[in-house]
N, C-alpha and C positions, 0 to 999 in steps of 0.2 A: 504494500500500500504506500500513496505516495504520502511523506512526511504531513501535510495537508490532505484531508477530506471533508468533504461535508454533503452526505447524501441528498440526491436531488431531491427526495421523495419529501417535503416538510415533514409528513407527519412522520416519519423513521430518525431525518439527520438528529445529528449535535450540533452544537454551535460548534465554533471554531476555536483550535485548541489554543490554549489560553499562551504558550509562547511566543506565539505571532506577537503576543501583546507586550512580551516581558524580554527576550531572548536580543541582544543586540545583533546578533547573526543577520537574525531576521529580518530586523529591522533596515541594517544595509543591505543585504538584496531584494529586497524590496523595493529599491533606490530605481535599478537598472530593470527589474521585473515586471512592476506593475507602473512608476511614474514616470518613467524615460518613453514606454512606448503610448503614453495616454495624449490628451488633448488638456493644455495647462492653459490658463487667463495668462495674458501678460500686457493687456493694459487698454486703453481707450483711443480712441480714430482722436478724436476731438484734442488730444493731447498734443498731435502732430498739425500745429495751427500754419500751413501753410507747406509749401513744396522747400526741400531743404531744411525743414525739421528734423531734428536728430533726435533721440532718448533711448539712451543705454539702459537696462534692466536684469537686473538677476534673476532668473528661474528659478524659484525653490530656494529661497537664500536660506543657507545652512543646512539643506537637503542637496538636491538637484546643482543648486549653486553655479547654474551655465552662465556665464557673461553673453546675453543678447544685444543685440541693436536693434530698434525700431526707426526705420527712414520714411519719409513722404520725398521721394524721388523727383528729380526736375522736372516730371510731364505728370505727377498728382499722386504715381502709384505707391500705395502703403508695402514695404517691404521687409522683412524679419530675417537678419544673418546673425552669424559669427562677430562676436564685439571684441574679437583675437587675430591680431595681427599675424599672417603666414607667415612672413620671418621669424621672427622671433619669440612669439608668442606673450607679444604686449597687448596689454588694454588698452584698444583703440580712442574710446570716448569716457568717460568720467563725468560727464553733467550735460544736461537736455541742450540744445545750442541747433543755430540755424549755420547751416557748410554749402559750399560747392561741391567738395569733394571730401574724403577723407582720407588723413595722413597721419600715418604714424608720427609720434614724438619722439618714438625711440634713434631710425634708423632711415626716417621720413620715406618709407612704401607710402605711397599713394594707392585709394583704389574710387572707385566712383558710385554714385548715391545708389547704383544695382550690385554695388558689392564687387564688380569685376575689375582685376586688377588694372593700373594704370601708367605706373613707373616704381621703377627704383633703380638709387643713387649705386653707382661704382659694380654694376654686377653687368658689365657688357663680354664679360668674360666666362660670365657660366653657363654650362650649357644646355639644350633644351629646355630654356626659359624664354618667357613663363611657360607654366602648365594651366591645367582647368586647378589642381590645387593651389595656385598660387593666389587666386580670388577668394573671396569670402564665401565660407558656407551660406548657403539660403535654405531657410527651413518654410513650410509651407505656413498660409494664415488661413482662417476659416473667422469670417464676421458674424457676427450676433447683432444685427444694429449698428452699434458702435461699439460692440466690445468684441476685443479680438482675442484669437487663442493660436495655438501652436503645438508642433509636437516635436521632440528630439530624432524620435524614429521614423512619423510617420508611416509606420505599418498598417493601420488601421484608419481608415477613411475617416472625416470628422462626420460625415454624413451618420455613421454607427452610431455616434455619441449624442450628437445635435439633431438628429434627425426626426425626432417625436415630437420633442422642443416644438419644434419648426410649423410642423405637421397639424398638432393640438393647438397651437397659438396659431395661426396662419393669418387672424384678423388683426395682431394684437401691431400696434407703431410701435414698433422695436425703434424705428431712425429718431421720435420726438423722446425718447429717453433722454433724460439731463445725469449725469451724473455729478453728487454733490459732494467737496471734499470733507467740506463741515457736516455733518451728517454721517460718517462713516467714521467705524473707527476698529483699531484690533483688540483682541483678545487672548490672554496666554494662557493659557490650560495644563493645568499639571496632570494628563493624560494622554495614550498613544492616540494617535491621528485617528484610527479605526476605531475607537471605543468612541471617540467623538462620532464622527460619522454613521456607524450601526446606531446609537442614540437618535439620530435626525432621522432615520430612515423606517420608526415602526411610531404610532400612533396612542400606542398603546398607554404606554406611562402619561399621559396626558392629561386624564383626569387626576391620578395621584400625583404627580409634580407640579401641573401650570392651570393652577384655580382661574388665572385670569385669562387666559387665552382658551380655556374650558367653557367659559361663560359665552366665547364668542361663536367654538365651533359644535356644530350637532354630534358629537361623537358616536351616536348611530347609523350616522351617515357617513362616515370616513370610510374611504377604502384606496386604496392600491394599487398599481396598476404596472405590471412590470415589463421593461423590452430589454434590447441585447445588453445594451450598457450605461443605462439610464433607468428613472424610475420616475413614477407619479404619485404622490399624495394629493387627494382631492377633497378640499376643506367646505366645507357645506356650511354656509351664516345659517344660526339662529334668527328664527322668521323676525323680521323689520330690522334685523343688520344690517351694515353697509354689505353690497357685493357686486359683482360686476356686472355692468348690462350687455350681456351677449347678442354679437348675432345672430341670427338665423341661423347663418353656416356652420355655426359652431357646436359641435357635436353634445356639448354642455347645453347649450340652449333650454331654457326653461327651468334650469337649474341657481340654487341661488349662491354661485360657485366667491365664497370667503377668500378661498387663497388656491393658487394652484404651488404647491410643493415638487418643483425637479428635482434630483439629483443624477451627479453626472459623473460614472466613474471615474479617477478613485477619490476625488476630494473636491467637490464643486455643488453646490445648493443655490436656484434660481427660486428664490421666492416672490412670487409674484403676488402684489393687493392691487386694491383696485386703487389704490396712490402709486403703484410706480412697484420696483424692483429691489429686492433686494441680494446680492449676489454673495455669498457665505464662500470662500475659499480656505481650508483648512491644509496648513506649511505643518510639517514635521517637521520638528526641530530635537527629538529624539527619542528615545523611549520611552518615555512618558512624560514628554513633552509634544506640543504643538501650539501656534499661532494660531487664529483665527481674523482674520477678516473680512467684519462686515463693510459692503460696499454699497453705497445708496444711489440709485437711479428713480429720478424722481418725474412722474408722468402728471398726476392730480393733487398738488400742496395740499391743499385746503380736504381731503382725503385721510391725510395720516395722521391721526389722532383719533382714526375712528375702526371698530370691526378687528378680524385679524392678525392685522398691519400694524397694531400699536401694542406701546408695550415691550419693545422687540428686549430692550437691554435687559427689561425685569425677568424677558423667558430664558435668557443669555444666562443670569447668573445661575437662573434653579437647574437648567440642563448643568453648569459645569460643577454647581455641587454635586452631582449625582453621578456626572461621568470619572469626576476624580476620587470616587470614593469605590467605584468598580477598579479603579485602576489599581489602588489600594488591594481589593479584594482577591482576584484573580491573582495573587501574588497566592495565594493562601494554599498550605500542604494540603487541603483538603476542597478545592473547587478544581476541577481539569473540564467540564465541557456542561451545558444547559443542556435544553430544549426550546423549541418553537411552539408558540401560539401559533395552532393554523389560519386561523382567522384574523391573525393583526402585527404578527410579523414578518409577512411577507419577504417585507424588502430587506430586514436586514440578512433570513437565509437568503435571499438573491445576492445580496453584499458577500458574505463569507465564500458563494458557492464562486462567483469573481475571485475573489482574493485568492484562494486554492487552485484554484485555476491557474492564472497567473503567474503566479509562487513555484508551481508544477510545470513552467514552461509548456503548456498548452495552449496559448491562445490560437 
């Protein structure tokens, strides 16, 4: 059996064994197993205010920890490379800034706003140069609106990931999303990234931890809805809540849809109200540690303080009493694996039966 299992069947598996959570092993391949080949956020259109915008970024800082570039190109186009110089393996950029081109400081390589190289000083001597390695890596984007994402490997289509999203929302102005810096903020969690995450993905605990977010949704009306590598929680207002006016088209229609609940393998939460978005991105940062960042995109102000949608940091702190005190527990000589609720934990056997996966070099 492979080190990881977790039977497809809910009503047979166990949860997932509890070293994933504790074991540093694991926790580093994990790195290259399941986050290197996903679809990551790494930042906003709107940031790049004009062609010749630059903004350098780290992926997964203190995980993943890629040095990225994000360019708006001389003729408009958003582009995502290598923020590491071929020579030498200098860091290109260091703070957001408007270029014609880019040049090393080290050794001054120049290369241009599509990454492809340009010049370099005293090398007329070497030979078979350049090559295609001598240009910046380009990693693919896939937009959301205005919010972009990437992948280190690209093995796996963002269509897999983003594609429900897409599909379920089809009415929704992703492009009038505002994102607001005041309004968002992080969170450190003295717990592994996946105890965070299996928390956000099951419904369940909802009336015994979040009395006030209990009041808003019909927790008999919750349910679930699982695809390849994404999930749906679908939050139903208590009748004369605030909730969204659907159209027609929308397969929801006539429903009085509170929130709709994404998550997006292995660490991404699209919470949608009818004020706008909120985007939950959880950083490992180590074994029983993670970041979290909530990020606010704001569609209807005068919206958020009502239903749902408010309240977000009071539901913030009761989820991380609970998930750091599992982290705690699962330490214990005598806890190695659960059981599932058939009825209300769906997603997070759908999460484990991913992460085994994964883990197991199966994808």
């Amino acid at each position: 059996m492979p080190p990881f299992f977790v039977h497809p069947d809910i009503a047979q598996a166990q949860t997932l064994a509890t070293s994933f959570y504790t074991e540093q092993q694991y926790f580093q391949s994990a790195r290259e197993l399941i986050f290197a080949p996903s679809w990551q956020y790494i930042g906003d259109a709107d940031s790049l205010a004009g062609n010749g915008s630059a903004l350098p970024i780290t992926l997964l800082e203190h995980y993943l920890d890629e040095p990225l570039l994000l360019v708006r190109d001389d003729r408009g186009a958003l582009r995502c490379m290598s923020n590491v110089c071929t020579h030498r393996g200098n860091i290109l950029l260091n703070e957001p800034c408007k270029l014609r081109n880019i040049r090393c400081r080290y050794h001054g390589r120049q290369f241009a706003l599509d990454g492809s190289f340009v010049s370099m000083p005293e090398f007329k001597e070497v030979q078979n140069f350049p090559t295609v390695a001598d240009s910046l890596h380009q990693l693919p984007i896939f937009r959301l609106g205005n919010l972009l994402f990437t992948s280190l490997h690209n093995t796996i289509p963002p269509e897999a990931f983003f594609g429900d999203i897409v599909a379920r929302l089809h009415w929704y102005p992703f492009d009038k999303l505002e994102f607001r810096r005041d309004l968002s903020r992080d969170y450190h969690v003295a717990a592994n990234w996946a105890l965070y995450c299996e928390n956000y993905l099951e419904g369940f605990h909802i009336p015994f931890v979040h009395e006030g977010l209990n009041q808003a949704l019909d927790f008999g009306e919750y349910t679930t809805e699982l695809f390849r590598y994404a999930n749906l929680q679908l939050g139903i207002a208590k009748n004369g809540d605030v909730c969204f006016d659907l159209p027609p088209s929308s397969v929801d229609f006539g429903k009085q849809v509170a929130a709709y609940y994404f998550w997006v393998f292995p660490n991404m939460m699209f919470n949608f109200y009818p004020w706008g978005l909120s985007v939950n991105i959880v950083r490992p940062e180590g074994v029983s540690a993670c970041k979290v960042s909530f990020l606010t995109y704001v569609l209807h102000e005068d919206k958020m303080d009502k239903g749902a949608g408010t309240g977000l940091d009071s539901v913030e702190m009761e989820d991380e009493e609970i998930v750091q005190q599992v982290q705690r527990g699962i330490r214990s000589r005598f806890y190695n694996h659960g059981r599932y609720s058939v009825t209300r934990e769906q997603g997070t056997h759908h999460f484990h039966q991913l992460i085994a996966t994964f883990m197991n070099k199966q994808v």
